[in-house]
Structure formats: C-alpha cells, structure tokens
N, C-alpha and C positions, 0 to 999 in steps of 0.2 A: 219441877217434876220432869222426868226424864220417861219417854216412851218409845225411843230408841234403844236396842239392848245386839251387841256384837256378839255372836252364841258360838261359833268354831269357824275353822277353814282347814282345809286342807285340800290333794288331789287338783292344782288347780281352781279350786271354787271358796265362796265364803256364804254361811248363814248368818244372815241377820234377822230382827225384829222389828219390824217397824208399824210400832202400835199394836193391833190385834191380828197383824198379817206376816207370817216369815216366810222371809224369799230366800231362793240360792242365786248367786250372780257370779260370774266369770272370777280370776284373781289371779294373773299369770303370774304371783313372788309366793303364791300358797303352795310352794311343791314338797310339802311334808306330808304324813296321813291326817284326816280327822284324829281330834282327842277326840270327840263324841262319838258312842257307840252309832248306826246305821239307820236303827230306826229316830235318831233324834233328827236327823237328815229328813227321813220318810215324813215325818208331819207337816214339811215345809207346804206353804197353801201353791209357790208357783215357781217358777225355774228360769231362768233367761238363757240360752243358747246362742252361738254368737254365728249367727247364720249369715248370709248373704243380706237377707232383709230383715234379719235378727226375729229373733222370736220367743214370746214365753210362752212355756207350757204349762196350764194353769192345774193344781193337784186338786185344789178347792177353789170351790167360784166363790169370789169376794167379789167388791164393789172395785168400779172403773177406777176411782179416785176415791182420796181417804185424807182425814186430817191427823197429825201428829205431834206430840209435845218433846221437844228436842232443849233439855235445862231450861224449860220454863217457856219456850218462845212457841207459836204453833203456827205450821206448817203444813201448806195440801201439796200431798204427794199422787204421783199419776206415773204408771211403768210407759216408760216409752223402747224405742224399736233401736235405742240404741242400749240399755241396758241401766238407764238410768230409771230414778225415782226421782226426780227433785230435791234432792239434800245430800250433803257430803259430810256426814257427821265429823268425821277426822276434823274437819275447820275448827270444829269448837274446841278444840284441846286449847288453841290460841286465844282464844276469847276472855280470858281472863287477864291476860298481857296486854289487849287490845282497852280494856277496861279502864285497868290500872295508868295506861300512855294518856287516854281521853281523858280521866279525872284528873289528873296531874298537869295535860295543856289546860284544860277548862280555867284553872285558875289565871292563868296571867291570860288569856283568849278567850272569853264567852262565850264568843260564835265562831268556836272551833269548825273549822271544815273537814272534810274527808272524800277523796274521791276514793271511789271503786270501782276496777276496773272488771271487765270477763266478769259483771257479776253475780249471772246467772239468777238461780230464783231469788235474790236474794236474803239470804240468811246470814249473812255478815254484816249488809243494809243494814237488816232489824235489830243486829244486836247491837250495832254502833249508835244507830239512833235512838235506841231506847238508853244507851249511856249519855244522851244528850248531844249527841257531834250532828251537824248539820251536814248530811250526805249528798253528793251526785252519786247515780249508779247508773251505770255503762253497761249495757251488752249491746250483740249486733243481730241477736233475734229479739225480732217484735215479740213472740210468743214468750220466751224466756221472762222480758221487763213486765210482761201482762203478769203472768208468774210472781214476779218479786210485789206487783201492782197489790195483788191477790194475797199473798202474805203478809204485805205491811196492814193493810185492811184485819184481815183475820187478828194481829195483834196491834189494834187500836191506833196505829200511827199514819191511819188517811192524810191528817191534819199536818203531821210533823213534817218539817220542811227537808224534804226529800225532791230531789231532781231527775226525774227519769228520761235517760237518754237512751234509745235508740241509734248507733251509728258506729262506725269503722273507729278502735280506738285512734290509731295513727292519724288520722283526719282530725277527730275529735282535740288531740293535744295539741298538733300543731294550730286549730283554733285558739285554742285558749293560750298558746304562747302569745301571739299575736293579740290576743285581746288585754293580755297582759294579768289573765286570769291566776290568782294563786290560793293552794291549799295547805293546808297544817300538816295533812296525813294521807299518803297515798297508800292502798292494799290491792294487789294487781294478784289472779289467777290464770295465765295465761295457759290455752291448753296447747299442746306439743302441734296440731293443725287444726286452723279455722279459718273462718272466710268471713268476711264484713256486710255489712247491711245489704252492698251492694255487689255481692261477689267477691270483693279484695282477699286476695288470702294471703294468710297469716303459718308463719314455718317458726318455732321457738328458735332452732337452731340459727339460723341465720337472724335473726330479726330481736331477740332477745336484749342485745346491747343497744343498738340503737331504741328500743322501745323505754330502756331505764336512762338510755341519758333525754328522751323527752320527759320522762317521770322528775325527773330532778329539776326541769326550768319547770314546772307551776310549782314547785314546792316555797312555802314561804320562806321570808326572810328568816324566820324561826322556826323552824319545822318540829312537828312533833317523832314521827316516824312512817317509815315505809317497810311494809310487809308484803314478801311476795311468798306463793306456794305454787307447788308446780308437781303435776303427775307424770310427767317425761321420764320414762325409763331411762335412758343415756345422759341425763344430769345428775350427778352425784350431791351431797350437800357440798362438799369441798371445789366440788366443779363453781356451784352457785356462790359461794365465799369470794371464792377468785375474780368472779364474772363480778360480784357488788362491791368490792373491793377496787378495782377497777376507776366505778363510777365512782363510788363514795367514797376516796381516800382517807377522810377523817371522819371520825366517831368511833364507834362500836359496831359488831355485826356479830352475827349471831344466827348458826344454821343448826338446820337437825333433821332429823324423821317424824313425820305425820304418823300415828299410830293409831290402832282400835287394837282395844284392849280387853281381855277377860281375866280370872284370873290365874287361868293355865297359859294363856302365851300371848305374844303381843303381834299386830300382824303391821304390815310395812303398810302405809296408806300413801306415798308421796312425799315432800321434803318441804323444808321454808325454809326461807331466808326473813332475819330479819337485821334493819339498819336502825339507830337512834343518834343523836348528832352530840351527845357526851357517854 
C-alpha cells in the first residue's frame, strides 16, 4: 500500500501527498508551469517557504506529526524548519534493485551485512532489513537515528539486528578499517554540506572521493554492491560515473536520475550511482 502520491510541480514548487495531508515544498529544477489548474494548488493543507528560519504556513491545521504507508513500509513524518518531512520517496524507485542484490548475496552469505551511511530516518534501513540484510545505520544526528529508532519500531523490526550508530561517517570508517570490520553492501546518501556528531564538516565536493575509497576497504572479500545517491546540484550522473569509476575500475556501474513521477511529467529528484563487482 502506497499513501504517498506526487500530484504536480511547477513555478519553482512541487505538491505532494503524504497520507491525508498535501504539502507545497521549494523545487528549484521545477521551472515549468503547473499541469494542474490553481485551485488543485489551493487545497494544499500547508506551504514551506524557504526563509531565514524557514517556515510553513499552515492552509489547514493538521496534526504535529502523522504516520504514512510508503510501498507497504510505515513511516512518522514531522515538517521540520528546514523543509523536510522525514522521507525521500524518490529512494524507493531503487528499492527493488536493492531487493533483488540482497536475495541473490543471501544465498552464498546468510548474514549478509549492509552498511548505511547519512541514513537519516531510515527508510532504506527498513527496507533492507525487512529483505533480511543485517544493517548498521549511520547518521550524525542523534534525533535523525531516534527517527529511523521510531520507524523500524513502527514496522516491527525492534528485534531485527540493526546497529544504531550515531557518529562522524570519516571517524566511523576509518574505525572499522582498523578493526578490520567488513560488509557485503554499502548505500551512502551523502548530502552536498553537513557536519558530524561533533561538529566535523562535511563538503561533497571536496571529500566525495576520498569518502568512497574508505567505502571500498570494509567492503568484503565478496561484495554484493554499493549504492550512492546524491542531491547536489553541480553532480551530474556522468560526473558521478567518472568519480566511481575511478575507485572501482572493475565491474559494472550504473548511473541515472532519481524521479517522482505522475502520469503527465516526471520531475528530476537527484541521481544514483550504482556499482556491482560483475
């Protein structure tokens, strides 16, 4: 069951649905008109404007926070002050690819592993672990992991052996180089600027390469795959090819656009890279 629903963009902005509540949010690749006449615009319950201290303007009072079924998985979403809601629907385009890699190592690896990195509330977590992969999930807000803490709960995988970490990815890997730590399958979101548990920040641009060649020492002996996606305006998919090409000489790679889709137009959400080692 799907209660996510992508309704137009244009002017700048995009409507979405999310469960019994449609929002407008920012979309600086939307510089076409609306398809939808004006008042489909008008019903929306609230608005996010991208202020100093960001802000929404609420059309209808709904509730603080709400829960949401996104392909079967369910998710609490909460608007915050930078324009977010807790979910990135565009990820789940992948999800099916991410499926297909899991069941396919599972056979010759049981206790398939999977790091995630930047994993935010986790919704990649949940989908990986409910395909059976044994996750860590990494971000560098407490509130974020409390977040992904809250949705693996809400979909039944308290139990499931998930690793919540807390902490500066860079710190974190070169831990686990040294510990001698390795995984099947890394999926990293890196966002274009962020800063670490403890302040450390983080620039795509500069720090990108070096962050995939520590992605590559835990990788195992046998690796299933590594998936990155990225919201950075000034990455192209061919930029991204070049850059994982780079690091991973051999196999396969594989890049493209993140899309949300209706069935009048399809709107640009971001890119992926992915790598498989045949």
């Amino acid at each position: 069951m799907n209660e996510y629903h992508f309704i137009d963009s244009g002017y700048g902005r995009k409507l979405e649905r999310f469960g019994p509540f449609t929002l407008i949010r920012p979309c600086s690749q939307a510089l076409w008109a609306p398809f939808l006449p004006q008042r489909e615009w008008d019903r929306a319950d609230a608005e996010f404007f991208r202020t100093p201290k960001g802000e929404w303007v609420e059309k209808q009072s709904h509730a603080k926070s709400w829960n949401v079924l996104l392909k079967g998985l369910k998710f609490k979403l909460e608007k915050t002050s930078f324009g977010h809601v807790g979910l990135f629907p565009e990820h789940s385009e992948l999800w099916p690819w991410i499926q297909n890699n899991i069941e396919c190592a599972k056979k010759r690896e049981p206790n398939f592993s999977l790091l995630n990195l930047f994993g935010y509330s986790g919704s990649t977590t949940i989908f990986a672990a409910k395909c059976g992969a044994q996750v860590c999930h990494l971000d560098a807000s407490p509130g974020m992991v409390e977040r992904a803490r809250e949705n693996a709960a809400l979909n039944k995988l308290e139990k499931h052996p998930i690793r919540w970490i807390v902490d500066d990815v860079f710190k974190f890997l070169k831990r686990e180089v040294k510990r001698q730590k390795k995984y099947e399958s890394v999926i990293l979101d890196p966002p274009s600027f962020g800063r670490g548990s403890r302040g450390e920040v983080f620039k795509i641009e500069t720090q990108l390469i070096e962050l995939l060649k520590l992605v590559k020492s835990v990788l195992s002996d046998n690796p299933s795959f590594v998936l990155l996606t990225c919201h950075t305006p000034g990455i192209s998919p061919l930029g991204l090819k070049n850059i994982l090409s780079q690091i991973f000489p051999e196999g396969v790679i594989e890049v493209g656009e993140l899309t949300l889709n209706t069935t009048h137009q399809a709107l640009p959400g971001g890119i992926y890279g992915k790598w498989t080692p045949q």
